[in-house]
N, CA and C atoms as an extended XYZ file, in Angstrom:
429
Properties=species:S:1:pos:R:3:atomname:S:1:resname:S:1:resid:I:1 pbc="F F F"
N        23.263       22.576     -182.400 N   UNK     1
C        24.088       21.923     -183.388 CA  UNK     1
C        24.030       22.709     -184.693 C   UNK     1
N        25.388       23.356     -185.359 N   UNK     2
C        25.766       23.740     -186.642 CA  UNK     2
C        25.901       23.150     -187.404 C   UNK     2
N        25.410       22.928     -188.603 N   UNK     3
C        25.652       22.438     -190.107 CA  UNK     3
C        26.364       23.343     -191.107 C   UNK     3
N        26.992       23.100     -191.435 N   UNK     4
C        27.905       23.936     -192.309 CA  UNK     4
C        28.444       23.612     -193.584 C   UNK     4
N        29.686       24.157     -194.357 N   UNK     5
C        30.318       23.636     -195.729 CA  UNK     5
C        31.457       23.512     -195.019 C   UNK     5
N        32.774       22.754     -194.749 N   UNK     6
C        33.794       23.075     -194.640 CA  UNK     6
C        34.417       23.587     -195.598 C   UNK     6
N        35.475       24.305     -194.996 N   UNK     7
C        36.632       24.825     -195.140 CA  UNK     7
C        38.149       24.507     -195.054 C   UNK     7
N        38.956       25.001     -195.534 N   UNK     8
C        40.659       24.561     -195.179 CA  UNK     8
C        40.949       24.427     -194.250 C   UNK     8
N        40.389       25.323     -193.418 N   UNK     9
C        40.898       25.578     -192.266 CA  UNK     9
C        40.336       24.297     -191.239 C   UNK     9
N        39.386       23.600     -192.138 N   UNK    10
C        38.538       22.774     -191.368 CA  UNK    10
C        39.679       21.311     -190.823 C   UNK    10
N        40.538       21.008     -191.796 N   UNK    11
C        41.368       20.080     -192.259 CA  UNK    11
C        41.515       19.110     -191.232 C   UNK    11
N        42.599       19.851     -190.446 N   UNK    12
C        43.124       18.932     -188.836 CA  UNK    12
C        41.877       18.357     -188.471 C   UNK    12
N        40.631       19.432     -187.871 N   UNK    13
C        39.797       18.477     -187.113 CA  UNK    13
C        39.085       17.815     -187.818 C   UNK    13
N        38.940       18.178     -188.925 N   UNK    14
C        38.070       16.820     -189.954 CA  UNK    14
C        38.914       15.301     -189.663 C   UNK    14
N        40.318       15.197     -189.726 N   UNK    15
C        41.087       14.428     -189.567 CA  UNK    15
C        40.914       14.033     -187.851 C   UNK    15
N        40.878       14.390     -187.196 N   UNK    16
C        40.681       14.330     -185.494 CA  UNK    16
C        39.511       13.467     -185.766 C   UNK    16
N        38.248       13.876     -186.518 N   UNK    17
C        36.627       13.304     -185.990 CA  UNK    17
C        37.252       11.853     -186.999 C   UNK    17
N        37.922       11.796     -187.936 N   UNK    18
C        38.124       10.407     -189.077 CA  UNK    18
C        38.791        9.219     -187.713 C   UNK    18
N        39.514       10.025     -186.875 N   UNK    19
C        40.681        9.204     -186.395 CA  UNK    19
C        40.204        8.935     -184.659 C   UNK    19
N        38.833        9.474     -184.557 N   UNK    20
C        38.164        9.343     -183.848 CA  UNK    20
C        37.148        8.832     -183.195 C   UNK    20
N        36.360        8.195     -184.486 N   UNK    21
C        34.987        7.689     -185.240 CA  UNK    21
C        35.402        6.025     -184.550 C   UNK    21
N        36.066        5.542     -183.895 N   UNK    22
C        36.774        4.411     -183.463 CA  UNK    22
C        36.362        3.169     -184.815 C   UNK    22
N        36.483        3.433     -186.191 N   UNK    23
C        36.254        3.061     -187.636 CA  UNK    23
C        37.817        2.421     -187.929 C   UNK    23
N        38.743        3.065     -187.472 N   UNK    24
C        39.881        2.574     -187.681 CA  UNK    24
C        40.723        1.486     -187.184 C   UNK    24
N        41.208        0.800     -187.125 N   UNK    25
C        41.928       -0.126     -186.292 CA  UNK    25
C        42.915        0.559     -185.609 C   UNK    25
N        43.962        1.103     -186.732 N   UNK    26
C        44.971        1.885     -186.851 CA  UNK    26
C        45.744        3.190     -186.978 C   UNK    26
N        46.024        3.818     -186.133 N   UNK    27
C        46.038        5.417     -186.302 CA  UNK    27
C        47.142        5.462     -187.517 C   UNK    27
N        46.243        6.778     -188.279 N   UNK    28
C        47.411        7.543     -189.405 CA  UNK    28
C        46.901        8.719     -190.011 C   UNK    28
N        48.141        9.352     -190.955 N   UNK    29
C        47.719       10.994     -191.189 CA  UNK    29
C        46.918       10.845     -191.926 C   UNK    29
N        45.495       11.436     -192.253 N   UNK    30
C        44.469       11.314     -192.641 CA  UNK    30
C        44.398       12.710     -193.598 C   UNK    30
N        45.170       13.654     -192.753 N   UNK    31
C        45.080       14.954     -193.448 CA  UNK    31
C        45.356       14.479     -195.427 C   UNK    31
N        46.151       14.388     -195.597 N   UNK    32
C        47.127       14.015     -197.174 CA  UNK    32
C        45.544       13.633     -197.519 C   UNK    32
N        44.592       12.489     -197.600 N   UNK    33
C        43.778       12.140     -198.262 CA  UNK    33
C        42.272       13.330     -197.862 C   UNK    33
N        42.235       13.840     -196.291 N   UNK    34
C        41.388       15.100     -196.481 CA  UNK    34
C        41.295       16.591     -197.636 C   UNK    34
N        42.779       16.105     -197.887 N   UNK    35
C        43.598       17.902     -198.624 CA  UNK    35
C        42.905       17.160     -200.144 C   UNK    35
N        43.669       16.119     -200.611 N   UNK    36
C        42.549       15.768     -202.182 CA  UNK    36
C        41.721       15.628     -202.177 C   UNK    36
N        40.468       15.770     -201.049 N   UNK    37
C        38.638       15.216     -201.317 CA  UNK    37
C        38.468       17.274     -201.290 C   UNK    37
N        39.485       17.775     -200.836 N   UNK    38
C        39.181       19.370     -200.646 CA  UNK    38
C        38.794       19.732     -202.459 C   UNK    38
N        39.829       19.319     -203.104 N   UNK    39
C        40.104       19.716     -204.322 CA  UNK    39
C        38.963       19.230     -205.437 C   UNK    39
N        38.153       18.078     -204.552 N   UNK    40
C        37.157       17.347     -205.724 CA  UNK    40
C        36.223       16.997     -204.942 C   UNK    40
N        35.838       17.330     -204.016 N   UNK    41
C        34.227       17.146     -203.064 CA  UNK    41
C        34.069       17.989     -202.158 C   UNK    41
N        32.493       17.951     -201.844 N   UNK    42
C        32.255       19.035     -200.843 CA  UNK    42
C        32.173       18.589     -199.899 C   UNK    42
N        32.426       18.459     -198.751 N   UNK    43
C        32.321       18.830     -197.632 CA  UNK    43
C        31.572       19.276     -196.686 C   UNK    43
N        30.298       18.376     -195.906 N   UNK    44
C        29.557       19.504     -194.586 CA  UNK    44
C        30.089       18.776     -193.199 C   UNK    44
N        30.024       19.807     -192.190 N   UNK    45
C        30.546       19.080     -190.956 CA  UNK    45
C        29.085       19.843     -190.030 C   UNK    45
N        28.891       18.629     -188.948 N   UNK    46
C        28.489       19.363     -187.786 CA  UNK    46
C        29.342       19.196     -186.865 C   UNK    46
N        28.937       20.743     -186.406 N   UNK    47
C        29.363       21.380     -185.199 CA  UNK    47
C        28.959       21.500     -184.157 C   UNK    47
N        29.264       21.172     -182.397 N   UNK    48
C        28.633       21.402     -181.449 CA  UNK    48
C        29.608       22.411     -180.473 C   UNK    48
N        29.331       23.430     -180.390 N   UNK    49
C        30.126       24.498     -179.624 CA  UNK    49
C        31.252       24.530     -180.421 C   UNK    49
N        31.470       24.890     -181.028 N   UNK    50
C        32.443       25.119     -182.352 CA  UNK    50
C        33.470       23.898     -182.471 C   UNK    50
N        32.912       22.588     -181.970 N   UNK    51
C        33.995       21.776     -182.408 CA  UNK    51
C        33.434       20.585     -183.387 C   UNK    51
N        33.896       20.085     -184.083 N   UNK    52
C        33.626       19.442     -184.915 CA  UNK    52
C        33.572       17.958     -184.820 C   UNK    52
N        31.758       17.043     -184.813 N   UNK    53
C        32.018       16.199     -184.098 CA  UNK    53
C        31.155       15.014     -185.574 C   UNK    53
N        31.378       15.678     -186.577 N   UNK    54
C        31.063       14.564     -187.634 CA  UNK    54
C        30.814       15.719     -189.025 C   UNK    54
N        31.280       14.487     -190.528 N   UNK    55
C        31.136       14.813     -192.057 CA  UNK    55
C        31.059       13.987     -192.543 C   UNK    55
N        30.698       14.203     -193.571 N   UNK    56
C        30.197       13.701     -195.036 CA  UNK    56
C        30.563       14.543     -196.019 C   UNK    56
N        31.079       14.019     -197.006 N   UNK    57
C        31.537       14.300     -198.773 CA  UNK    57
C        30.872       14.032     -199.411 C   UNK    57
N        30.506       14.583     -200.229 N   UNK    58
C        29.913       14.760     -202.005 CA  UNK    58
C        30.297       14.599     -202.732 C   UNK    58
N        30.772       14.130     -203.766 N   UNK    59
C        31.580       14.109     -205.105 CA  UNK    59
C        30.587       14.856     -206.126 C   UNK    59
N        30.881       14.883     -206.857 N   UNK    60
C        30.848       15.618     -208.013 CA  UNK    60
C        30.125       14.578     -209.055 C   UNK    60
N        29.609       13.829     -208.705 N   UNK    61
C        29.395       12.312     -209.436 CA  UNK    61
C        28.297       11.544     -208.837 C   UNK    61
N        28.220       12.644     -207.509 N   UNK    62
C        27.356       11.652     -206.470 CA  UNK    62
C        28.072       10.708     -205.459 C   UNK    62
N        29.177       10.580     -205.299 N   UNK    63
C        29.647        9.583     -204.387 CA  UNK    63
C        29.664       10.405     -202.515 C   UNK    63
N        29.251        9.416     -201.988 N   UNK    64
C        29.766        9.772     -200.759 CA  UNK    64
C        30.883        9.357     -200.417 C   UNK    64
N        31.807        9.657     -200.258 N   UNK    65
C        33.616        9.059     -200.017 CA  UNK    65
C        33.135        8.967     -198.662 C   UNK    65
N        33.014        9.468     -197.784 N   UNK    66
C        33.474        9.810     -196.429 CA  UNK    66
C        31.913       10.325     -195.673 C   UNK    66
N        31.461        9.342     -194.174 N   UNK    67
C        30.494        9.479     -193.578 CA  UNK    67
C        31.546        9.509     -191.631 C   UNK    67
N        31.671       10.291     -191.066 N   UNK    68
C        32.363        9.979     -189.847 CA  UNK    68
C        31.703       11.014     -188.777 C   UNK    68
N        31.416       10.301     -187.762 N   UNK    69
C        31.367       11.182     -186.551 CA  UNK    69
C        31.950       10.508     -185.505 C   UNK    69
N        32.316       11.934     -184.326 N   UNK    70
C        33.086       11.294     -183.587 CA  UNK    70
C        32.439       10.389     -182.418 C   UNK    70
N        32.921        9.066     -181.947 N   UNK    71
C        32.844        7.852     -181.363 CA  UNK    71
C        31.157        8.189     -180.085 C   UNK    71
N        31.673        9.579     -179.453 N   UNK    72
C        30.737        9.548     -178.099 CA  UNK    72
C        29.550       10.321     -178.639 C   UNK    72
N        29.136       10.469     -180.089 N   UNK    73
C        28.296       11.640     -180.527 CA  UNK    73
C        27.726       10.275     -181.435 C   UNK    73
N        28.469        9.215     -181.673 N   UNK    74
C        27.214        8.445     -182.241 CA  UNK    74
C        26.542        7.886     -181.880 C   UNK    74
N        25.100        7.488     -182.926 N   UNK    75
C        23.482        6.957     -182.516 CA  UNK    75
C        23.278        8.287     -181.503 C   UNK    75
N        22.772        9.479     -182.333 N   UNK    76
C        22.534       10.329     -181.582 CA  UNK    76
C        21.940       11.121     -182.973 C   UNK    76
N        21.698       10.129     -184.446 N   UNK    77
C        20.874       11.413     -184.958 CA  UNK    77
C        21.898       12.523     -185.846 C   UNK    77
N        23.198       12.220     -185.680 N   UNK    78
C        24.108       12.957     -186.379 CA  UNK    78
C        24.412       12.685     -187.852 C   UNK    78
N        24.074       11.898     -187.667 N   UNK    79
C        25.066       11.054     -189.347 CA  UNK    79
C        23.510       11.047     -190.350 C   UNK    79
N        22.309       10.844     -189.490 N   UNK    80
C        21.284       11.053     -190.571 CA  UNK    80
C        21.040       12.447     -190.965 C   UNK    80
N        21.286       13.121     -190.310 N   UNK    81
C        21.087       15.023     -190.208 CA  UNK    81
C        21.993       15.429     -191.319 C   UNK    81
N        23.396       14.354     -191.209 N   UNK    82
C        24.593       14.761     -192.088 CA  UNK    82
C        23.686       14.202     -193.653 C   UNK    82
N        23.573       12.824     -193.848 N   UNK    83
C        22.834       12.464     -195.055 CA  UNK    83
C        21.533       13.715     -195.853 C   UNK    83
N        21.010       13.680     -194.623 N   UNK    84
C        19.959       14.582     -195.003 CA  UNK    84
C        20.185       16.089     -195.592 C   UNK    84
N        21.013       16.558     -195.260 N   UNK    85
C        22.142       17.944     -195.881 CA  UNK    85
C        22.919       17.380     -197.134 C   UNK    85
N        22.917       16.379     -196.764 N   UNK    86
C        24.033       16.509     -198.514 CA  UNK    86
C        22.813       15.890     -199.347 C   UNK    86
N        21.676       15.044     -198.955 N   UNK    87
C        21.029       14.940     -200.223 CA  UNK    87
C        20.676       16.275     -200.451 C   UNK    87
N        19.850       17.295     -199.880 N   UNK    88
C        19.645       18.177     -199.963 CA  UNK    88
C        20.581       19.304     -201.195 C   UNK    88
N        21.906       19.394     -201.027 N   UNK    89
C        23.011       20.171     -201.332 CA  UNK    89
C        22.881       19.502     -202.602 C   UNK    89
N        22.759       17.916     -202.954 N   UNK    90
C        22.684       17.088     -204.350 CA  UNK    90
C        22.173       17.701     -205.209 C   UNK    90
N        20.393       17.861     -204.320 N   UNK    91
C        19.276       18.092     -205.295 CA  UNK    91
C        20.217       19.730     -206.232 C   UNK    91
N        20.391       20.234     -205.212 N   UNK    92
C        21.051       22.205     -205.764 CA  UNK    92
C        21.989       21.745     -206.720 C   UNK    92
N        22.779       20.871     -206.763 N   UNK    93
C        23.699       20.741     -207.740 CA  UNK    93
C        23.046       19.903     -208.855 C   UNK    93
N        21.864       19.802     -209.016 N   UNK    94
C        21.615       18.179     -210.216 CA  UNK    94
C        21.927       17.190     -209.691 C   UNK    94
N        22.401       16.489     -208.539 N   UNK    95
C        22.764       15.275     -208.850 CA  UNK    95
C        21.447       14.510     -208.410 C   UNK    95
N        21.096       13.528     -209.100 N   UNK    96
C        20.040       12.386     -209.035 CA  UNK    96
C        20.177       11.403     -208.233 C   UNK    96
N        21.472       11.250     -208.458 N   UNK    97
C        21.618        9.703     -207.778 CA  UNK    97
C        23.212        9.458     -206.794 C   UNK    97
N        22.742        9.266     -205.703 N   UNK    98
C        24.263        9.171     -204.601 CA  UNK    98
C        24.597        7.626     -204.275 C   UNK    98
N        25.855        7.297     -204.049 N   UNK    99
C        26.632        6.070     -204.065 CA  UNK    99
C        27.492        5.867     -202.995 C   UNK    99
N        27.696        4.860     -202.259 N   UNK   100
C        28.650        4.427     -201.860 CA  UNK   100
C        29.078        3.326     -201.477 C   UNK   100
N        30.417        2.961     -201.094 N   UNK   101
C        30.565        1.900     -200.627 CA  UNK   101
C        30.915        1.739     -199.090 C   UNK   101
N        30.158        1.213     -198.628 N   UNK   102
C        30.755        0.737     -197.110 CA  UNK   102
C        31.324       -0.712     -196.989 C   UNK   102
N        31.705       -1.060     -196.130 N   UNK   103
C        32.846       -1.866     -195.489 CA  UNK   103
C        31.093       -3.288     -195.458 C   UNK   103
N        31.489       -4.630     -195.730 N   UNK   104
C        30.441       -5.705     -195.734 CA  UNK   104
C        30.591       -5.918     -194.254 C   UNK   104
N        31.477       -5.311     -193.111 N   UNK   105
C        31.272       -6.243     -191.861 CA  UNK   105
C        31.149       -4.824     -191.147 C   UNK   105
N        30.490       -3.582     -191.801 N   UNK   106
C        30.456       -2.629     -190.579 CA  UNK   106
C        28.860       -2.817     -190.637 C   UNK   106
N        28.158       -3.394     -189.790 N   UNK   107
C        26.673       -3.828     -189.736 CA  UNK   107
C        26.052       -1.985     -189.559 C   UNK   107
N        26.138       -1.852     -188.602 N   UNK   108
C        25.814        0.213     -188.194 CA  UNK   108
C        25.883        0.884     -188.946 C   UNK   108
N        26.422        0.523     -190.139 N   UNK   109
C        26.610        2.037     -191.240 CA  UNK   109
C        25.624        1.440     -192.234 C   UNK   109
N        25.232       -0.018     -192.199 N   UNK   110
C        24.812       -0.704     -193.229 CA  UNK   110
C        22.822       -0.196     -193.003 C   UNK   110
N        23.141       -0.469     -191.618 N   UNK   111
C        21.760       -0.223     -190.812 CA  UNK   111
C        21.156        1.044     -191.608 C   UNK   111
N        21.853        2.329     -190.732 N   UNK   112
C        21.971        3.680     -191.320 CA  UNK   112
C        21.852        3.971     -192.698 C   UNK   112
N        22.265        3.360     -193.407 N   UNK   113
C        21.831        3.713     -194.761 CA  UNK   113
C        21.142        3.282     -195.165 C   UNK   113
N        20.637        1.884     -195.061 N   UNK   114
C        19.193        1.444     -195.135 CA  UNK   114
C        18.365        2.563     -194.493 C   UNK   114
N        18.100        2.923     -193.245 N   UNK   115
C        17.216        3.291     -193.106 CA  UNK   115
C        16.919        4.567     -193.628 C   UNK   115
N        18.118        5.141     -194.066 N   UNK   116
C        17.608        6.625     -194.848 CA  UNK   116
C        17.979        6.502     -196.671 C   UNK   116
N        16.838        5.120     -196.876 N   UNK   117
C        17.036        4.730     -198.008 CA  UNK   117
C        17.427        4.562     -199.207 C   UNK   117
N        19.063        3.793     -198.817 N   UNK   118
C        19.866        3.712     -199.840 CA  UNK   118
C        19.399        2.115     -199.631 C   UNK   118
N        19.638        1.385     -201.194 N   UNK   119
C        19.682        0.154     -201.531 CA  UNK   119
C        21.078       -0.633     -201.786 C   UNK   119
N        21.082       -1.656     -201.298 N   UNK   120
C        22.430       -2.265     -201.878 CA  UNK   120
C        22.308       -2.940     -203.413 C   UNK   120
N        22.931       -2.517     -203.999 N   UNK   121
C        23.255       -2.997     -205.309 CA  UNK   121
C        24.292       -3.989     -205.760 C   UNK   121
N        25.227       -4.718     -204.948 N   UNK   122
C        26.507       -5.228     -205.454 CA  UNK   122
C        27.445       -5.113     -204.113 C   UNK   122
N        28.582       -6.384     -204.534 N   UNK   123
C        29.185       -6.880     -203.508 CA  UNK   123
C        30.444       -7.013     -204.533 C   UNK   123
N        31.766       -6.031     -203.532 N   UNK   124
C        32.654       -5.723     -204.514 CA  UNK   124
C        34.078       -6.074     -203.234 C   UNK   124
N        35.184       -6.490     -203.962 N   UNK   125
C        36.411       -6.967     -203.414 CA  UNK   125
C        37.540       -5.489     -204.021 C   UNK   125
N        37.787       -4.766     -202.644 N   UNK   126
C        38.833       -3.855     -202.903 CA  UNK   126
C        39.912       -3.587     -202.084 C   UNK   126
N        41.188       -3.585     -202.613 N   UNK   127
C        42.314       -3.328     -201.793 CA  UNK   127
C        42.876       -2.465     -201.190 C   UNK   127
N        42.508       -2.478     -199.916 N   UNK   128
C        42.890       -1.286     -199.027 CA  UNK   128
C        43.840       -1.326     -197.755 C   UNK   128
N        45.215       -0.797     -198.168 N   UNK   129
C        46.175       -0.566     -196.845 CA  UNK   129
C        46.627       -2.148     -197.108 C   UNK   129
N        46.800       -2.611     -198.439 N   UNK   130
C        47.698       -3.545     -198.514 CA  UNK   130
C        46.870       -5.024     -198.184 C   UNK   130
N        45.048       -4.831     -198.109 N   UNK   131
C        44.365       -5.625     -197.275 CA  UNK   131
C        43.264       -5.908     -198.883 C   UNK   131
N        42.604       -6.935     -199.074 N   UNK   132
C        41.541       -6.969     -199.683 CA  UNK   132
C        40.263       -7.566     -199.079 C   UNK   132
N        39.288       -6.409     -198.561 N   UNK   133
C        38.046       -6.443     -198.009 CA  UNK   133
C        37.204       -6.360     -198.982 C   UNK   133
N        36.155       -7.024     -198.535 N   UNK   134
C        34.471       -6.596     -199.500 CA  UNK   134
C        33.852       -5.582     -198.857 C   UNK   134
N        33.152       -5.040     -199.924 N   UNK   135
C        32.558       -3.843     -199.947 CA  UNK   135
C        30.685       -3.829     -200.374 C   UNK   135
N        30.277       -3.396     -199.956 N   UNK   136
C        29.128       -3.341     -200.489 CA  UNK   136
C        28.633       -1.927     -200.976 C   UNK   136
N        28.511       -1.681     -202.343 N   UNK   137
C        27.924       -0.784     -202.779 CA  UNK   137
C        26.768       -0.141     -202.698 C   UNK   137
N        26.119        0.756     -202.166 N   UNK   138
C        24.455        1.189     -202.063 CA  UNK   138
C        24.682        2.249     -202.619 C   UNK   138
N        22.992        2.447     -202.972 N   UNK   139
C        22.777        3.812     -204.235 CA  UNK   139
C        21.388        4.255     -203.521 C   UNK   139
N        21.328        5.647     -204.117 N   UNK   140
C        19.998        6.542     -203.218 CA  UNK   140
C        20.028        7.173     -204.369 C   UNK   140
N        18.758        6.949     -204.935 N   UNK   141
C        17.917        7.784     -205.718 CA  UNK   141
C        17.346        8.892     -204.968 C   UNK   141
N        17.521       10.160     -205.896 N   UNK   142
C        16.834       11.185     -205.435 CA  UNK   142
C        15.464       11.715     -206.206 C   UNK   142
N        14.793       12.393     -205.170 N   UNK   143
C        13.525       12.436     -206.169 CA  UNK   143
C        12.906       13.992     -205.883 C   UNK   143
């Protein structure tokens, strides 16, 4: 298994593993919102035989926008390997402290970030795809 930075070229299949991650209800172009996290976050993907089967984003601020791997590669150790590289990549840039919000009814991601100790801080109502879900915010201090 490869760890890497993506690239442009990375785009489509970054969008393939988003639309893959069975996270969605609903299929759609994913690329349009991959092409603006290009322009303002980083990006690592792993790789298994050169295909791309999960990422995570960085912001510039500390946010994680985006945690996805694809459906038959999860609970396999991927998504903490992914955490564990971008705190890592944090510390190189200064950042102290990472954020995000996940979904209040995805229990597995909630798990996962607990266990690679992020805290929940706050319970937030946001409108997405015309829908208003709660969110729960968690934060990871770095040290």
């Amino acid at each position: 298994m490869k760890i890497r930075i993506a690239t442009q070229k990375d785009l489509a299949p970054l969008a393939l593993v988003e639309m893959s991650s069975g996270y969605h209800k609903e299929r759609f172009d994913f690329k349009p919102t991959l092409r603006k996290l290009f322009d303002e976050k980083v990006s690592i993907i792993c790789a298994e035989d050169d295909m791309i089967i999960g990422y995570i984003t960085l912001g510039k601020d500390g946010e994680i926008a985006f945690l996805s791997v694809i459906k038959e590669y999860q609970r396999k150790g991927i998504a903490m390997k992914l955490i564990k590289n971008i705190v890592d990549l944090a510390k190189t840039k200064g950042i102290n402290k990472l954020y995000l919000d996940v979904r209040k009814e995805n229990d597995a991601a909630i798990k996962l970030y607990l266990k690679c100790g992020f805290k929940m801080v706050s319970i937030n109502k946001k409108k997405i795809h015309q829908r208003v879900i709660e969110k729960i915010r968690m934060d990871f201090t770095i040290e």
